[in-house]
Backbone as a chain_set.jsonl record, in Angstrom:
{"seq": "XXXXXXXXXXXXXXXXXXXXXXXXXXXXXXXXXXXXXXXXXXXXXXXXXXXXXXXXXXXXXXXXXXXXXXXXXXXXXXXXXXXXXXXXXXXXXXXXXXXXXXXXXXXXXXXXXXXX", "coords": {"N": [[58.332, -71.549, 94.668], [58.958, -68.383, 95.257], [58.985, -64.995, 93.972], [60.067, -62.12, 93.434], [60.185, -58.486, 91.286], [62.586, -55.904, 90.499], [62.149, -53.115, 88.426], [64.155, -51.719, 86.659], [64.42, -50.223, 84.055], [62.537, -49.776, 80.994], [63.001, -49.612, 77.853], [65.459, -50.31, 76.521], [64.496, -53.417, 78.118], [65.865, -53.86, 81.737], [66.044, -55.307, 84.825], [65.867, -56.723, 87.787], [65.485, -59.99, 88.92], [64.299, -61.356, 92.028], [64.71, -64.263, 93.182], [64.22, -67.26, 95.587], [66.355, -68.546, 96.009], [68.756, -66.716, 94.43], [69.457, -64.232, 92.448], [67.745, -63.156, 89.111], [69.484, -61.547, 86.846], [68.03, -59.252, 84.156], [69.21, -58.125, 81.054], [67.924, -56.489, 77.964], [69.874, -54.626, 76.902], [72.576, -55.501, 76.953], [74.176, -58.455, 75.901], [75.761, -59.531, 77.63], [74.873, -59.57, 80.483], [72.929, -60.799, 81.181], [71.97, -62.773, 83.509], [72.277, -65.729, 86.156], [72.601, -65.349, 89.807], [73.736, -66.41, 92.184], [72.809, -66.286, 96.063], [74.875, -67.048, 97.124], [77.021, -67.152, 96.562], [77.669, -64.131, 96.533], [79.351, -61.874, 97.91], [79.234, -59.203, 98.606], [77.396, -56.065, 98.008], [77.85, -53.029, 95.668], [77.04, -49.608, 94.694], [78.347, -47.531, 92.741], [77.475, -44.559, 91.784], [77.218, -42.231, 88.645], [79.67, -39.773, 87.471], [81.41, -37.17, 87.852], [84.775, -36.935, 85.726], [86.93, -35.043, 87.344], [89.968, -34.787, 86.453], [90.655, -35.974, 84.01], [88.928, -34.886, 82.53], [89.718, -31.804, 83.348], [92.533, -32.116, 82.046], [92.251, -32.528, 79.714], [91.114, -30.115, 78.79], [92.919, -27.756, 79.306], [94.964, -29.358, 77.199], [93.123, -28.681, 75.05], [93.441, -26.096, 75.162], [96.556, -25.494, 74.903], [96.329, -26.018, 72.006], [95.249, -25.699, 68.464], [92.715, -27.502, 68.621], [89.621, -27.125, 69.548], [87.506, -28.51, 70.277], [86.035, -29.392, 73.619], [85.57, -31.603, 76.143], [83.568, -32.936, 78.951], [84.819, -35.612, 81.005], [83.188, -38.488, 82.369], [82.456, -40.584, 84.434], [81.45, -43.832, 84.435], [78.514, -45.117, 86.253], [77.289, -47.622, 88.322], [76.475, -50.865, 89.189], [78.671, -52.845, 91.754], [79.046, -55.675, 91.84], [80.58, -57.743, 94.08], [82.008, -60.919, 94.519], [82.473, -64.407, 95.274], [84.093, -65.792, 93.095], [84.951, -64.28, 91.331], [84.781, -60.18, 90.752], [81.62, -58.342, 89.561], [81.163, -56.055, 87.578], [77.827, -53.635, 86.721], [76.648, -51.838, 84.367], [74.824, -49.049, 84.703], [73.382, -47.384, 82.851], [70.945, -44.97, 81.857], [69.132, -45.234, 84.178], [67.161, -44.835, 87.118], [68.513, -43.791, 89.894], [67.728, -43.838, 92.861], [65.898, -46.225, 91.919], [68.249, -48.428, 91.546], [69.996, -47.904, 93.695], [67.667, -49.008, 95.396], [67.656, -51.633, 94.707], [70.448, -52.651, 95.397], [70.247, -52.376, 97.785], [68.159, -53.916, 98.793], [69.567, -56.711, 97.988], [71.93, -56.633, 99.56], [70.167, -56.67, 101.801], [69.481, -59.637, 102.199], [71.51, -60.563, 101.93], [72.505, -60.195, 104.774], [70.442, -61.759, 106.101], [71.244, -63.871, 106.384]], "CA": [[59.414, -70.594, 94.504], [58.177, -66.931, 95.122], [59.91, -63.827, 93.607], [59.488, -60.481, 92.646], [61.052, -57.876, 90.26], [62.866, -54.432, 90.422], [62.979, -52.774, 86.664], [65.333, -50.17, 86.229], [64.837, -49.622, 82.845], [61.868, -50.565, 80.579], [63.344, -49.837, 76.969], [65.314, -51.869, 76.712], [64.262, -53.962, 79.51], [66.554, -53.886, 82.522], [65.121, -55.694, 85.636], [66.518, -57.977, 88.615], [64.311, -60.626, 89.739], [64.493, -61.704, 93.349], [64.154, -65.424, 93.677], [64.39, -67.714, 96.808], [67.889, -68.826, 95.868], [69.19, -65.932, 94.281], [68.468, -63.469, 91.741], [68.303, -63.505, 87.994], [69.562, -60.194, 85.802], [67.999, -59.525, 82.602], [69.558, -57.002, 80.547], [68.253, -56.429, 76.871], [70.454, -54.155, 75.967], [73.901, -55.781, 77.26], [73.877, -59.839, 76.072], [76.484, -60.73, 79.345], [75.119, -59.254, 81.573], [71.901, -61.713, 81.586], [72.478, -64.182, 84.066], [71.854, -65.752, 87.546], [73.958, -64.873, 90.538], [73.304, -67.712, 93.342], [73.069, -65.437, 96.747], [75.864, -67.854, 98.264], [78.327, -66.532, 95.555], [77.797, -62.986, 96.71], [79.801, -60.873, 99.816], [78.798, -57.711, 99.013], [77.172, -55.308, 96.739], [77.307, -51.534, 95.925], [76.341, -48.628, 93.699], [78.817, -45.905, 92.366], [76.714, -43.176, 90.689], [78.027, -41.341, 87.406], [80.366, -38.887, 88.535], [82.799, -36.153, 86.339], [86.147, -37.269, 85.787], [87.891, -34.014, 86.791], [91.054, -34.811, 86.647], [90.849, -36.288, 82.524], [88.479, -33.252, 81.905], [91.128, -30.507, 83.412], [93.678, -32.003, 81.344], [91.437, -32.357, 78.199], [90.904, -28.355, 78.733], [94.607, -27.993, 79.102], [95.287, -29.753, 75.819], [92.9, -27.995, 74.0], [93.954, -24.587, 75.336], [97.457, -25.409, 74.13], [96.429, -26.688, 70.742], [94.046, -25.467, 67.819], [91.781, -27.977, 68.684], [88.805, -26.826, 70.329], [86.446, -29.436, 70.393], [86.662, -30.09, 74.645], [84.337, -32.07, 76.602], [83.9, -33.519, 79.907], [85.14, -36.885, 80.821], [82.352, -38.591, 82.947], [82.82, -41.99, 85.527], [80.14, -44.439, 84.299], [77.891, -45.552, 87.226], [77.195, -49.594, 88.264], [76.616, -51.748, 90.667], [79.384, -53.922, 91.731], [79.007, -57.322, 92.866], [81.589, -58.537, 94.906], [81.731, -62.672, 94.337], [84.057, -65.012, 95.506], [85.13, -66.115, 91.977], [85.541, -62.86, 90.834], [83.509, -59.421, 90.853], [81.618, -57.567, 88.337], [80.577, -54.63, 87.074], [77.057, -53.862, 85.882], [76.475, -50.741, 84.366], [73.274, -48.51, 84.811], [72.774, -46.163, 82.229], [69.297, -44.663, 81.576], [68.621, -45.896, 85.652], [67.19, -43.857, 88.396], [69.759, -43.782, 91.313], [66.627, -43.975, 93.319], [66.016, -47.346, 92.269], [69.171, -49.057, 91.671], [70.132, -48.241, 95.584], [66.817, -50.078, 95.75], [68.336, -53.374, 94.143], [71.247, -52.948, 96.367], [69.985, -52.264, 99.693], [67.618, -55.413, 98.651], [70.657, -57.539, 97.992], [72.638, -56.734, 101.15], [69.34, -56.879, 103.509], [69.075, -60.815, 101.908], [72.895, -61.131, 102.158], [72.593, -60.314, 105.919], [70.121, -62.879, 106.504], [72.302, -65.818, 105.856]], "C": [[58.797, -69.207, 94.328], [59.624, -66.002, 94.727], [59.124, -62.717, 93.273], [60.506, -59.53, 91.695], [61.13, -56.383, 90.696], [63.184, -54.262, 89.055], [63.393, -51.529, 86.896], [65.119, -49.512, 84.819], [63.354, -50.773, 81.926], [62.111, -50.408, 78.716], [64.84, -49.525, 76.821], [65.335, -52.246, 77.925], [65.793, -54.162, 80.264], [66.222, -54.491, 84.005], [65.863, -56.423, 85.979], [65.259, -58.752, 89.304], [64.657, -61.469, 90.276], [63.785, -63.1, 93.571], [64.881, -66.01, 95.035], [65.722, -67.708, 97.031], [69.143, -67.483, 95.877], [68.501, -64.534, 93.218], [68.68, -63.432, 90.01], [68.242, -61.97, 87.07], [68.888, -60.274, 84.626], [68.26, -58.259, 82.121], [69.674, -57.227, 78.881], [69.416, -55.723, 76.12], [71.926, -54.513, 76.261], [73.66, -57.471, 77.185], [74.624, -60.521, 77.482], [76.044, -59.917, 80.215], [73.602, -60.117, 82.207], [72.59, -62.506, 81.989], [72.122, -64.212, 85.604], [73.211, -65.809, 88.375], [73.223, -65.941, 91.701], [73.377, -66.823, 94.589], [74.28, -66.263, 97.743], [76.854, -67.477, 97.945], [78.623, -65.184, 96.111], [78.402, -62.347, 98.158], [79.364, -59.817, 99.704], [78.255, -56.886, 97.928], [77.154, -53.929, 96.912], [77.492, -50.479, 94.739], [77.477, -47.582, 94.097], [77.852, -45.129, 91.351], [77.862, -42.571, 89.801], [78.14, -40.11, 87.868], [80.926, -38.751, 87.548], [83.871, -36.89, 87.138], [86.964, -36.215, 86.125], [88.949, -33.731, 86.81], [91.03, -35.263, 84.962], [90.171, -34.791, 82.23], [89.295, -31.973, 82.264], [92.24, -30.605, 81.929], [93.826, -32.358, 79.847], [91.414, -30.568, 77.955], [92.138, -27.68, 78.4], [95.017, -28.007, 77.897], [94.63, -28.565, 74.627], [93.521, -26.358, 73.772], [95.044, -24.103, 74.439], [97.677, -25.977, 72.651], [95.44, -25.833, 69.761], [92.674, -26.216, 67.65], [90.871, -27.256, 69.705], [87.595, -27.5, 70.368], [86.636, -30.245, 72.044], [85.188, -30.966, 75.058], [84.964, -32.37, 77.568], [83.615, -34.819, 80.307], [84.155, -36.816, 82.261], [82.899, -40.779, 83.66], [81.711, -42.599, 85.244], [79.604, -44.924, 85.51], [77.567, -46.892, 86.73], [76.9, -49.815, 89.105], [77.852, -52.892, 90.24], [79.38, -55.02, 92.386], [79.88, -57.888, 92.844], [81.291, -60.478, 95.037], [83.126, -63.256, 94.508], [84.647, -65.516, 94.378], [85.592, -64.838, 91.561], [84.244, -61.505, 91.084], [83.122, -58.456, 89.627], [80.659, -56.566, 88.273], [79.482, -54.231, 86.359], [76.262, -52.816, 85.649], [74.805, -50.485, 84.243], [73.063, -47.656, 84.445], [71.336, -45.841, 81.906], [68.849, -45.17, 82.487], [68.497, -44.704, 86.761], [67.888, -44.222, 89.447], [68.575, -44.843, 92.245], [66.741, -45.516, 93.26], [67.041, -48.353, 92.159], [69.982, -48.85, 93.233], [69.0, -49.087, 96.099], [67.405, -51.784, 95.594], [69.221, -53.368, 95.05], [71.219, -53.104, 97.795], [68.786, -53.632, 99.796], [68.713, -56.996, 98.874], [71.131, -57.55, 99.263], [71.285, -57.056, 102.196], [69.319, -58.447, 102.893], [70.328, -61.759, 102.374], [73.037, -61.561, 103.926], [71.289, -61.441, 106.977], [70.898, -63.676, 107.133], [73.34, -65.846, 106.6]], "O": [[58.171, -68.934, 93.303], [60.803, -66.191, 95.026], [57.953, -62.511, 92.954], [61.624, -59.977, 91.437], [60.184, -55.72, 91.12], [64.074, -54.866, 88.457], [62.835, -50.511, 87.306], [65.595, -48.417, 84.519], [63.17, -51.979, 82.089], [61.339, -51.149, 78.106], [65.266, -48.393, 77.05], [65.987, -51.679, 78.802], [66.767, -54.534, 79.61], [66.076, -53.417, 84.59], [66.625, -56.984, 85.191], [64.353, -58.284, 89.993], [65.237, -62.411, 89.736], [62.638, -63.215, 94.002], [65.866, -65.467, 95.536], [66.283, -67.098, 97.941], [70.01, -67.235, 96.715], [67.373, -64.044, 93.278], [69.815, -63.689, 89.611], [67.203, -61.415, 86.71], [69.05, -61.293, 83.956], [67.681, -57.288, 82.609], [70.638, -57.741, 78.313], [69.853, -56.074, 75.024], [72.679, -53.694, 75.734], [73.072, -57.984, 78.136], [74.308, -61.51, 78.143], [76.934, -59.401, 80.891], [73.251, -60.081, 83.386], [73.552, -63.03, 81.428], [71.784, -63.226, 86.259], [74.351, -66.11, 88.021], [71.996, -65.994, 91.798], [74.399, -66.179, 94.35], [74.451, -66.019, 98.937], [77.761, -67.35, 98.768], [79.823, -64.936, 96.227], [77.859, -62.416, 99.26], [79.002, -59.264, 100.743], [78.761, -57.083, 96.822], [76.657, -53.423, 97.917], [78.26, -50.803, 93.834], [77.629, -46.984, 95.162], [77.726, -45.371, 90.151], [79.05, -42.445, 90.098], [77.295, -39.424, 88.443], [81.102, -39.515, 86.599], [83.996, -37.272, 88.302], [87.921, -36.129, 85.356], [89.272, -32.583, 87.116], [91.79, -34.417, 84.491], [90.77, -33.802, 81.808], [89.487, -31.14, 81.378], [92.607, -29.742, 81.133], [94.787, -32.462, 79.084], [91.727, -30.014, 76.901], [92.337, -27.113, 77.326], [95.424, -26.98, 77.353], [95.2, -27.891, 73.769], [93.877, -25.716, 72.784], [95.038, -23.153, 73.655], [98.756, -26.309, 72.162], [94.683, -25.138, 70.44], [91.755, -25.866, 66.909], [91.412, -26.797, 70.711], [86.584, -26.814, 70.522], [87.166, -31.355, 72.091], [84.105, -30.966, 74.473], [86.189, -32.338, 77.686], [82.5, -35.307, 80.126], [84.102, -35.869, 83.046], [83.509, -41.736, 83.185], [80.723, -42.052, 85.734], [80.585, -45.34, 86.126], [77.513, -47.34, 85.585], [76.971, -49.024, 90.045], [78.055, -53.515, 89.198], [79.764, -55.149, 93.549], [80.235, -58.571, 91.884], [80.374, -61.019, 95.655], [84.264, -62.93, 94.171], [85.845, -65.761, 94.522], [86.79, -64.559, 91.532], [83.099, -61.731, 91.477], [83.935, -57.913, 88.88], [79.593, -56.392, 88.863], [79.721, -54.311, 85.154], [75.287, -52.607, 86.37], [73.896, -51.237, 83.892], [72.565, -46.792, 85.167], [70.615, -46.815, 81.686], [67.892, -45.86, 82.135], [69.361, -43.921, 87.156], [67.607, -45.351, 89.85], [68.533, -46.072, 92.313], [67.376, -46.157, 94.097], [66.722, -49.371, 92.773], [70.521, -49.825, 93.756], [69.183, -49.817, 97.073], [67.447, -52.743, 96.364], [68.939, -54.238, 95.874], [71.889, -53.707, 98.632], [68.633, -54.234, 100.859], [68.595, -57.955, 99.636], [70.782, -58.421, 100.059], [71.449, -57.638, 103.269], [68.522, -58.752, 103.78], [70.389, -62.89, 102.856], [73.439, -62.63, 104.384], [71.333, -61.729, 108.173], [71.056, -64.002, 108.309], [74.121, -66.796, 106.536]]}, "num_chains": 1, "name": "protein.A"}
């Protein structure tokens, strides 16, 4: 059984490792999100990057404008990869992850998907 590993993240460890079958997540700092994904389970995978909300942040600005609060901020779209699975699909966030390589994990996944 040969594999190899992409880490995204080395405190706390974050890393997908690419076995024959499929691949197995390990994520210290999230307990569900360790786990193996079988590549037969999978149709598709893909990466939204963290992106402003600016439609909550306008109408956070808004609020404060018309209020004495002034404490505003801007509302932000967490970035993930989503894996599409025929039981269901999920969401697996990538904070403290270079873009860079988490399009690596994905464009890995789909070139394995399109094997098969």
């Amino acid at each position: 059984m040969s594999s190899d590993k992409i880490v995204l993240r080395l405190k706390p460890l974050f890393e997908f490792e690419f076995l024959d079958n499929g691949i197995r997540i390990t994520d210290d700092s999230e307990s569900n999100t360790n786990q193996f994904i079988d590549f037969e389970e999978i149709q598709e995978v893909s990466y939204a990057p963290k992106s402003l909300n600016w439609w909550l942040s306008f109408l956070n600005i808004l609020l404060i404008f018309f209020s004495t609060h002034n404490d505003y901020g801007l509302y932000n779209n967490k970035g993930g990869i989503r894996i599409s699975r025929k039981s269901k699909d999920i969401i697996i966030l990538t904070k403290n992850c270079k873009d860079s390589d988490v399009i690596k994990v994905c464009e890995r996944i789909n070139a394995r998907l399109k094997k098969n």
